[in-house]
N, C-alpha and C positions, 0 to 999 in steps of 0.2 A: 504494500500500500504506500502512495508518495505520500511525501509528506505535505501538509494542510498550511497555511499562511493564510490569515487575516491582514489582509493589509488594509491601515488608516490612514490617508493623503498621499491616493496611491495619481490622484491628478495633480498632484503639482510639481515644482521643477524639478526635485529627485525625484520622488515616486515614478516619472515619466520616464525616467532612466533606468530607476532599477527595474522596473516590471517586466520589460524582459527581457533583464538578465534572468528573471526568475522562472519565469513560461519558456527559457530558454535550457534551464537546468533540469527543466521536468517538474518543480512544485505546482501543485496546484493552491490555487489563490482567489481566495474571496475578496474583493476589492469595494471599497462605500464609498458612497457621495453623496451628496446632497440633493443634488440636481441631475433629474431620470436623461435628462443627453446628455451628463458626464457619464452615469451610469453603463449609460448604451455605447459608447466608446470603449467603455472597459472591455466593456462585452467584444466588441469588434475587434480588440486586441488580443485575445484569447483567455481572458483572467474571468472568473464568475463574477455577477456584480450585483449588488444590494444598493438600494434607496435608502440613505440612514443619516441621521443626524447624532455627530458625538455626544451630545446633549441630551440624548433621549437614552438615559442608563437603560431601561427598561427594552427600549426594543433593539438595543442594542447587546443587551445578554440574552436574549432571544434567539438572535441572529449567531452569537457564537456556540448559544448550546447548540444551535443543531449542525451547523458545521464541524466545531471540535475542532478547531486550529490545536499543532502542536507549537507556532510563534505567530505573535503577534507584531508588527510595524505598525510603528506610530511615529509617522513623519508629517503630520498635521501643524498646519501654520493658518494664521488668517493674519498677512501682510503685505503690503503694496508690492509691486514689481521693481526689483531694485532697491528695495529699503527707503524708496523718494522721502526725500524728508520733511518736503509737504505734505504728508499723507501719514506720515509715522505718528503723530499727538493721536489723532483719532483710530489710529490700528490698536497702539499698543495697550491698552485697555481689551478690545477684543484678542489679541492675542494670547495675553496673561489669563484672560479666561480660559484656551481651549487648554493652555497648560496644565493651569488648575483643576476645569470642570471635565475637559477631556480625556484626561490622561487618568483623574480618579474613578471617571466612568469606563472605560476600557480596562482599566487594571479591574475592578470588580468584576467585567465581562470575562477576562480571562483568565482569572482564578474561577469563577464559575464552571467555567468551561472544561478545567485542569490544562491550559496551557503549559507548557514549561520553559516557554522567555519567552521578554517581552524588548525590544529595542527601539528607541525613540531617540529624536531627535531635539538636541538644546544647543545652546551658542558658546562659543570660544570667545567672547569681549564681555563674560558680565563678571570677570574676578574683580576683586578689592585691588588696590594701588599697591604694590609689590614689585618684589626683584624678577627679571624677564630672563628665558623668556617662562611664561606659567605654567605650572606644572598641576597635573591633575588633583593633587594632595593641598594646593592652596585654598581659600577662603574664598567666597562669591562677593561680591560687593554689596552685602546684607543694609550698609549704611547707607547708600546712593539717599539723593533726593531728588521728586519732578517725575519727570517720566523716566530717567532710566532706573528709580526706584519701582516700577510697576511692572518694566521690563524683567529686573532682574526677581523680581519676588515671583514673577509666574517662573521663572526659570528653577529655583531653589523649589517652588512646589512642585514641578514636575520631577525633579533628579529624587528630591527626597523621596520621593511617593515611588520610584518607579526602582530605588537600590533597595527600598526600607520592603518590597514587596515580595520578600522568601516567603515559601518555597519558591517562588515564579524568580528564575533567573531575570532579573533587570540589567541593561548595559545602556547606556548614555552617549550617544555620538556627542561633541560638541564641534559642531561645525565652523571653520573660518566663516569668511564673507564668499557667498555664494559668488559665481560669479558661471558665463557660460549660454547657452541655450536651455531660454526658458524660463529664466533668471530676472530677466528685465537688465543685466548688468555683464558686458562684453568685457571689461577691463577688468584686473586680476587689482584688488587692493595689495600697493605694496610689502605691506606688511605681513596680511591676516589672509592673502586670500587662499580660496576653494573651488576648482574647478566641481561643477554640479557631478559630470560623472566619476569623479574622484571620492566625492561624497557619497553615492550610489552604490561603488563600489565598495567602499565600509561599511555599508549594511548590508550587504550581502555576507562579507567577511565575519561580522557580529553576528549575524545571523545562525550560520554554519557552524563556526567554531572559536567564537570569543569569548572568553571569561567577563562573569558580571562586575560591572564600575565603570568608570566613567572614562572616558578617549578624547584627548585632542584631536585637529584632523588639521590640517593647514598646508600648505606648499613647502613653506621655509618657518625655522624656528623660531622665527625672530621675537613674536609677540608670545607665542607660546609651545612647550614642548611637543613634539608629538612622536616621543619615544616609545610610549606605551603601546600605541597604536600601529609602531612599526612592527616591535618586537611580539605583543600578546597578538594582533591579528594579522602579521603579516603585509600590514597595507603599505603601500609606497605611493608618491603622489605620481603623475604623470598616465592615468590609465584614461582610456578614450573609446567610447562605445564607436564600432567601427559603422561607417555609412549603409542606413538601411533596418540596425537592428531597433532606431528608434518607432514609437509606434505612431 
């Protein structure tokens, strides 16, 4: 029997990358959205697909008991293309929520379910002011104020909720700055950035065979380490879905 994937923000800029990598390895994958033509795309791409709001706990452990995923992805965002930063004041509010309310609803779905991991998605810019570049083991920037106070508290409720959730193996991408097709954003932040399917390809890696805690993910060191990520999953930056395997 293959094995079962639940995948949560299986439409947006990763999700659109790793799915299939995943319909490519043989998992079979139950994909949600929101919106019944996101859904029907899923479909058209070869993944199963559900009508579901992260929001709606209840029809959402519905949804997983009768499928029975053995991992769950949760690479769910609600954030402008690009990060624009006219657009950012009135995201990050809904973003901190699907952290919060999504991430506690999915974890409930999938210990329901008996899942055995669960991997999601969080950011590599919300530590505290510290010596560079960050290493997984530092502090989040619990003190911020304004918005990157809101930012960073959906961020610490997702990681907490999603490591503190044994039995269910938790792992934590923290993604650099997206950057790529799909993305809204072509230029690589000098610093921090993250090509999208570099990103994609760490949750595949997590996925398969990564130890639970939390990964940097970034190009270059500079703003923060991403030793863990090289050595515990194997991952290296430079990977490139080849022309065609997009959907």
């Amino acid at each position: 029997m293959c094995t079962r994937i639940f995948f949560a923000g299986a439409t947006g800029a990763v999700g659109k990358r790793l799915l299939p990598m995943l319909l490519a390895r043989g998992y079979r994958v139950l994909a949600c959205s929101r919106e019944p033509a996101r859904a029907e795309a899923l479909r058209a791409a070869g993944a199963e697909a559900q009508v579901l709001d992260v929001f709606d706990g209840a029809a959402l452990t519905r949804a997983m008991l009768e499928f029975r995923p053995q991992w769950v992805l949760h690479q769910l965002t609600d954030l402008p293309p690009g990060l624009d930063p006219a657009r950012m004041a009135e995201a990050a509010p809904r973003n901190a929520r699907v952290r919060r309310e999504g991430t506690a609803n999915l974890l409930a779905a999938a210990r329901a379910a008996g899942a055995q991991r669960l991997v999601a998605q969080s950011i590599a810019w919300a530590y505290a002011p510290g010596p560079l570049p960050h290493q997984e083991r530092q502090p989040l920037d619990l003190a911020a104020e304004g918005p990157r106070a809101i930012s960073v508290g959906g961020v610490a409720a997702l990681e907490n909720a999603v490591l503190g959730a044994a039995p269910l193996e938790g792992l934590v991408l923290r993604y650099g700055r997206l950057y790529g097709p799909g993305t809204g954003c072509d230029e690589p932040d000098p610093r921090l950035a993250l090509h999208v399917d570099d990103a994609a390809r760490a949750a595949l890696l997590a996925l398969e065979w990564g130890a639970p805690g939390c990964y940097n993910l970034a190009e270059q060191d500079t703003e923060v380490s991403t030793a863990l990520a090289r050595h515990r999953l194997g991952w290296q930056p430079g990977f490139r879905l080849a022309r065609g395997e997009t959907p």
